[in-house]
Each structure stands twice: as structure tokens, then as C-alpha cells.
C-alpha positions as CSV (number, residue, x, y, z in Angstrom):
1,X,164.4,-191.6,17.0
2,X,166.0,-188.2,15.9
3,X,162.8,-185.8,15.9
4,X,163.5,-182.4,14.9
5,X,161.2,-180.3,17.3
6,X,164.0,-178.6,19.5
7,X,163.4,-175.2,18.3
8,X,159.6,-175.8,17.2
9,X,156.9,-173.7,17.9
10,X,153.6,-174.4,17.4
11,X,150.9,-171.3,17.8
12,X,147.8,-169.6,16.0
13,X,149.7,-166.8,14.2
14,X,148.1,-163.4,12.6
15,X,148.0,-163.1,8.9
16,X,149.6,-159.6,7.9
17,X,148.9,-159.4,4.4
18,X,148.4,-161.1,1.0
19,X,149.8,-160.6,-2.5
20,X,148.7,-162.0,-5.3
21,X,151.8,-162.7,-8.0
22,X,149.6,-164.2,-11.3
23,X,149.4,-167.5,-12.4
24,X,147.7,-169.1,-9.3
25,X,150.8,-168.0,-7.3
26,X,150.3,-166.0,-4.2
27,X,152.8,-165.0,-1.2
28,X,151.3,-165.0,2.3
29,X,153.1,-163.1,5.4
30,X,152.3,-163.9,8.9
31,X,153.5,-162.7,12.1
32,X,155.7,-165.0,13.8
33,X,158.3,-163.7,15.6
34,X,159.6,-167.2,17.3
35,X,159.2,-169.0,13.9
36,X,160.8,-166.5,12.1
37,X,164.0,-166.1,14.0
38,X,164.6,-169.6,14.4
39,X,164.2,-170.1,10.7
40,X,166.9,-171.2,8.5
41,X,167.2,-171.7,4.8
42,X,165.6,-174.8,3.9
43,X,163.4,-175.1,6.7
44,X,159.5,-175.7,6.5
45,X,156.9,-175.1,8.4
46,X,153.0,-176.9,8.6
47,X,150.5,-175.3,7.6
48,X,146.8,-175.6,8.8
49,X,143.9,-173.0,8.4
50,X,140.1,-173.3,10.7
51,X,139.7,-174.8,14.0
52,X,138.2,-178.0,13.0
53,X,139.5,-180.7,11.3
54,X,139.0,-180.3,7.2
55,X,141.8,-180.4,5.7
56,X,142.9,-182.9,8.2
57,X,146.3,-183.0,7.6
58,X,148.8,-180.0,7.6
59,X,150.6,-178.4,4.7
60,X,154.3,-178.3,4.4
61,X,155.3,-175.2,3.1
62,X,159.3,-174.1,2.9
63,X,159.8,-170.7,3.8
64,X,160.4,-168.5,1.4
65,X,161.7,-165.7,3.0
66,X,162.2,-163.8,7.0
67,X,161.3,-160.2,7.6
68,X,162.3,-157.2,8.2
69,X,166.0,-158.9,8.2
70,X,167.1,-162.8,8.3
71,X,168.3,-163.7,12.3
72,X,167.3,-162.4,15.9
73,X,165.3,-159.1,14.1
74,X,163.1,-161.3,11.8
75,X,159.4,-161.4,13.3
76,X,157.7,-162.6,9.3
77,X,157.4,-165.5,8.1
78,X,156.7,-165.3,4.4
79,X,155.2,-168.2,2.2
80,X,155.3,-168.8,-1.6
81,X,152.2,-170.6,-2.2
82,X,150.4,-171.6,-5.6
83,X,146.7,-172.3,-5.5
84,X,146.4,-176.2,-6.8
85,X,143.9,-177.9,-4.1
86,X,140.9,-177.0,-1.5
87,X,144.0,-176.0,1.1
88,X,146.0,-174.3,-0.8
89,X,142.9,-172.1,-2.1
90,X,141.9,-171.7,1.4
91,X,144.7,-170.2,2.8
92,X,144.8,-167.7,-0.4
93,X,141.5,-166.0,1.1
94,X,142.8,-165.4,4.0
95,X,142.6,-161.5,5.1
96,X,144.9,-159.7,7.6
97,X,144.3,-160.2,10.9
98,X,142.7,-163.8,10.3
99,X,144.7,-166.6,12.1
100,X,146.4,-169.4,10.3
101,X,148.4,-172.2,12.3
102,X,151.8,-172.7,12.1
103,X,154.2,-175.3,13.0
104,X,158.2,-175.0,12.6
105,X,161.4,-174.9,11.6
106,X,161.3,-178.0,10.6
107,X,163.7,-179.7,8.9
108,X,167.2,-179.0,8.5
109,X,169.3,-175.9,6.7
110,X,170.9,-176.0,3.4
111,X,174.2,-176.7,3.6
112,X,177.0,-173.6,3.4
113,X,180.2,-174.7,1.6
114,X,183.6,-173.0,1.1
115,X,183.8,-172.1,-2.4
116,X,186.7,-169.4,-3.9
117,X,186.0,-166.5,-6.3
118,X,186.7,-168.2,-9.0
119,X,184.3,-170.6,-8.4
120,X,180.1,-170.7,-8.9
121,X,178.0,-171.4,-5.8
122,X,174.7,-172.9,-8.4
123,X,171.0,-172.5,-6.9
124,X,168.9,-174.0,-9.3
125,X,165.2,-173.7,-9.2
126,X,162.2,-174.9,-10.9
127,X,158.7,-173.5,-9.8
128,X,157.8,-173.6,-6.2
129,X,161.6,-174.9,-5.6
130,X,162.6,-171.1,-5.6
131,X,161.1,-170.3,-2.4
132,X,163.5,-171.7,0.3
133,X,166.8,-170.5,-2.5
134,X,165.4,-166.5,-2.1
135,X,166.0,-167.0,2.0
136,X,169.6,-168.5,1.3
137,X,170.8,-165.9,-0.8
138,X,169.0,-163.4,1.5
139,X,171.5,-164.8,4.7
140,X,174.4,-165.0,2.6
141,X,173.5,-161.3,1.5
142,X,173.1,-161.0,5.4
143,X,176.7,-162.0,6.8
144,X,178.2,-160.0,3.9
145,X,179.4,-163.4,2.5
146,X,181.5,-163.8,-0.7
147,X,179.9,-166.9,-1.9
148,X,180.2,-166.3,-5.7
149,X,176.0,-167.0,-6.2
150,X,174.6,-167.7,-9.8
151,X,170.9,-168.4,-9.3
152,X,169.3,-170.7,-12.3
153,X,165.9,-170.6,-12.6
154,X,163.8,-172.5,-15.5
155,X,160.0,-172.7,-16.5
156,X,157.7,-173.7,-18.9
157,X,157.3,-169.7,-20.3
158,X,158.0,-166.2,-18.5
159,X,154.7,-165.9,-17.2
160,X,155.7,-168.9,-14.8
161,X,158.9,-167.8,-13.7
162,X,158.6,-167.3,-9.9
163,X,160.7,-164.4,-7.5
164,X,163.1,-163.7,-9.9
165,X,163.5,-160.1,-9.9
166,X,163.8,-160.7,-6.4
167,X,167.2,-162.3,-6.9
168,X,168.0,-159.5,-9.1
169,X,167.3,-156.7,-6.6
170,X,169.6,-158.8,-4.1
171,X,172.3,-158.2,-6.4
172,X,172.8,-162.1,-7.4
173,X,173.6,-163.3,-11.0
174,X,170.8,-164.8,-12.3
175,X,170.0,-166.7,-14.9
176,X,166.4,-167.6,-16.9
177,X,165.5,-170.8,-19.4
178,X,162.0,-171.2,-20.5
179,X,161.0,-174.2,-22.6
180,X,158.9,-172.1,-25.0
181,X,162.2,-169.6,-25.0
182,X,160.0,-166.5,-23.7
183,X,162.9,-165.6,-21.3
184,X,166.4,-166.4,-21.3
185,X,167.9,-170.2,-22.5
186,X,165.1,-171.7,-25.4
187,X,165.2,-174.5,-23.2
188,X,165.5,-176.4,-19.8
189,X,167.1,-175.4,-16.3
190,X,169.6,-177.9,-16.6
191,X,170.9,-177.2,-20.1
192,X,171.1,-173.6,-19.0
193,X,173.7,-175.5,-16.1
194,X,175.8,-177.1,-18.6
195,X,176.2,-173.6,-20.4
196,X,177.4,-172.0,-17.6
197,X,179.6,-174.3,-16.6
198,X,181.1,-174.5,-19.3
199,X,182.1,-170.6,-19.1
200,X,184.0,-171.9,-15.7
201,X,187.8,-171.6,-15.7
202,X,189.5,-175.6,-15.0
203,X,189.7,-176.3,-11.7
204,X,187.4,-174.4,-10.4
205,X,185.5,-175.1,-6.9
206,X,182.0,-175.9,-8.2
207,X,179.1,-176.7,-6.2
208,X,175.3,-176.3,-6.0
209,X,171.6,-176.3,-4.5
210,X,168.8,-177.3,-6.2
211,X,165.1,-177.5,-5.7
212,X,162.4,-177.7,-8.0
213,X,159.6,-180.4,-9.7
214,X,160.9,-184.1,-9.7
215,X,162.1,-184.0,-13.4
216,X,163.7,-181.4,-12.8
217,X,165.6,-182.6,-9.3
218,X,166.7,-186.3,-11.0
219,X,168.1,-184.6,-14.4
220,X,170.0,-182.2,-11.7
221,X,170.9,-185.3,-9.8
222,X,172.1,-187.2,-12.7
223,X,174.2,-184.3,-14.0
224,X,176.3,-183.5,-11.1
225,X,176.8,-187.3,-10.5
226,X,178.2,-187.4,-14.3
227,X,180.3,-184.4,-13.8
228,X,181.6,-185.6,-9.9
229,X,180.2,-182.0,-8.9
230,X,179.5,-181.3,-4.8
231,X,175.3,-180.6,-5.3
232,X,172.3,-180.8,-3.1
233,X,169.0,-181.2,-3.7
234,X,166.6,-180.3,-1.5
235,X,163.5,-182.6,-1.9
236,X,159.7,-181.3,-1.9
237,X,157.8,-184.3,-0.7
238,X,154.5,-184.2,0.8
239,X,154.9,-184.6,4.5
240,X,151.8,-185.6,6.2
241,X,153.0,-185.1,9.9
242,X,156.8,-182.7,9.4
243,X,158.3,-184.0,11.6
244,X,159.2,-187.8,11.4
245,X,156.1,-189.6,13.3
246,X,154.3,-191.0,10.1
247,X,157.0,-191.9,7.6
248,X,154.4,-191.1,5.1
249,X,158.1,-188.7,3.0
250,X,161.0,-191.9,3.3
251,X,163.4,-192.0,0.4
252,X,165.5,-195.3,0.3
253,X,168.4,-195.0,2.0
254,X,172.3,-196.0,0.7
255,X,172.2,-199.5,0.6
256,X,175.6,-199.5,2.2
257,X,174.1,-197.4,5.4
258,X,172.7,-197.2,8.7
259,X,169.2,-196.9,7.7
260,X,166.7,-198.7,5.5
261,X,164.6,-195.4,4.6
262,X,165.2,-191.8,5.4
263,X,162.8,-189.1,6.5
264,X,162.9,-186.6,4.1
265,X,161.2,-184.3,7.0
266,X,164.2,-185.3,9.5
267,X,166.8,-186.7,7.9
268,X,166.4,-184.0,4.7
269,X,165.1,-182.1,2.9
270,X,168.2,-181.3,1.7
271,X,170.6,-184.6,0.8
272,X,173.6,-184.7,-1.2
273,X,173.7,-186.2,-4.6
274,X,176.0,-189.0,-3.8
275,X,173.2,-190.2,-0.8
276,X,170.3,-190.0,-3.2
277,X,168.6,-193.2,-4.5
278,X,168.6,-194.2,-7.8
279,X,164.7,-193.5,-7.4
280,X,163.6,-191.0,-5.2
């Protein structure tokens, strides 16, 4: 059974500092040096705060982002976290120097396709689903890549919209839609999508990422299916154990493939449209 712990580390790791970002959203940096420079773009760690055993079970977190500098440098990890449960409001009183514990990578990377200038390289997020896109288009910035990058990012109203002026201080076209129309598109992530790709010339390489709530991720799913466009979607599950034990994540697998349910811990998160159950 493919388990992926090759490249895990799990330690009690320092808290460095705090910041609170409105809205119940908070992001939470931690010294880590062997997480952090094995860390990859779409990669999670677990998450558990206290010696004893309440909460019980670890949370899965995505890393939002590596510090100083992605690669062998990095020595922070830093989570995007919103306050919704006991946990979650736990780890936002933490101080530095207080120790939180950490398990990871996990998972697997996003994927890096070849795309021309012509061409749109879509990240499309939806509230927490912003945090592992920041760390991709903080490699790419990285390895000097030419990816053409167009970050999407949607929201009930401004107020909710998560990290974006990060994206704008990487230098990355970006793109807003709120439903009530407080920022950007009067409307939803994907329609904001269907504009813009519309603006493509014919012919053009498209692809994409996406991450975001599970309304969100089956609209984008059913859009790029429609429109035979190369997209991933990388999937936000709640994984009890991270790293393939409990198979408390599966997704259904192709019905026409080797397995019955995939691990969205092992196998994923991130899974191309076309391998994507019709319910997942």
C-alpha cells in the first residue's frame, strides 16, 4: 500500500508568530526547517496542538506558503487557517515560542504543465482553497518560470476574499468575483472563468488548478469537462489520519481502473478532471 511518508517529519515545532487577517481568518508561522524544505505546492501537513489527547484527531492543513524563499533556504512553514471549531480556535491562541505538532509533506504536488505565452495557466480559488495556489505561484515566481499565471479568486463579498493582494505583490494577474459584486465580477468564480476565456485567442494551450468549497470544485469540474480543458482540482477533504491508514478521505475511483476508492491523502489531493467521479 503506497503510503506517502518518505520525506515526513513528524516533531514538536516553535510557533514564530501570529497574524490575524479579519473575518475569523488567521495565518500561523512555525519554525520548521525539515517540513518547510521538503514542502511542495499542494502538500499538507497535520496539525495537533497540547500533549494530551483532545482534539484527538489531527488537522489537515495545506500549506499556504515557505519562508524566507520556496526550496533548500525555506525553514517556515506558514498556515492559512479560519477559526470554525474548538481546534481551529485553539491553534489561533497560540503565542510565539508555544509548540504546535506537525506532521508532513503530505500528499502530493500540483502538477506543472507546459503551457505557451499565448496561453493562461488558471488557479482558481474559493476561500481556504487559496492557500496551497499562493505557494505555487510563489515556486513558479522562484525558478523564474514563464507560466502565463491568471489567478481567479471568488467570494461571497470583499471582506471574504483571502491573500489576494498577495498575488498582486507577486506580480500575477489576478482576478476578483464576489456574489454581492463588492469586488470585481457581480458574480461567481466560475463565471468570472468563462469571461476570461473567452478573451483567449483560438487554439490556445489552456489549463488550470483549482481549489476551493465543494460547489465551487464540481461547477469547476463540470466546466472544463464541457469545454475538454486540461484542469485539476485539488480536493479539501477532511483527513482523519494524512496519510492513507484510515480511509476515512476515498473518492470513488474510475470505474474502468485499478482501484475501487482513492485516498484523497495518497492518491490526491490534486486529481485531474477526467479521473474525478461524478460525485465526489
Amino acid at each position: 500500500m503506497k503510503m506517502p511518508v518518505e520525506k515526513c517529519h513528524v516533531d514538536e515545532y516553535p510557533v514564530l508568530r501570529t497574524e490575524d487577517l479579519g473575518e475569523g481568518w488567521f495565518r500561523l508561522d512555525i519554525e520548521a526547517p525539515e517540513i518547510a524544505r521538503a514542502t511542495r505546492a499542494g502538500q499538507f501537513v497535520q496539525v495537533r496542538i497540547g500533549p494530551e489527547d483532545d482534539p484527538l484527531i489531527r488537522r489537515p492543513f495545506s500549506v499556504y506558503d515557505v519562508g524566507p524563499e520556496p526550496g533548500e533556504n525555506a525553514t517556515e512553514v506558514r498556515l492559512l487557517i479560519q477559526k470554525v471549531g474548538p481546534g481551529t480556535r485553539a491553534i489561533s491562541q497560540l503565542d510565539s515560542g508555544d509548540s504546535i505538532r506537525l506532521m508532513g509533506p503530505l500528499g502530493n504536488p500540483m502538477p506543472v504543465p507546459e503551457i505557451n505565452s499565448e496561453g493562461a495557466l488558471f488557479l482558481v480559488g474559493g476561500g481556504i482553497g487559496v492557500a496551497p495556489l499562493y505557494l505555487y505561484c510563489r515556486e513558479r515566481k522562484s525558478e523564474n518560470s514563464n507560466l502565463p499565471l491568471k489567478v481567479l479568486l471568488g467570494a461571497r463579498r470583499e471582506s471574504l476574499l483571502i491573500g489576494q493582494q498577495g498575488f498582486i505583490d507577486l506580480g500575477v494577474d489576478t482576478g476578483l468575483a464576489t456574489d454581492d459584486g463588492s469586488a470585481g465580477h457581480h458574480g461567481n468564480v466560475i463565471e468570472l472563468l468563462d469571461q476570461e476565456l473567452s478573451c483567449l485567442p483560438e487554439g490556445a494551450d489552456i489549463a488550470g488548478i483549482g481549489c476551493g468549497p465543494h460547489g465551487m470544485n464540481v461547477a469547476l469540474r463540470d466546466t472544463a469537462l464541457e469545454k475538454k480543458l486540461k484542469f485539476w482540482i485539488s480536493l479539501e477533504n477532511y483527513m482523519p489520519c494524512g496519510f492513507g491508514a484510515c480511509f476515512g478521505c476515498v473518492i470513488a475511483g474510475p470505474e474502468d481502473g485499478p482501484l475501487r476508492y482513492r485516498r484523497v491523502c495518497v492518491e490526491g489531493p490534486c486529481f485531474s478532471v477526467d479521473e474525478l467521479p461524478s460525485q465526489f
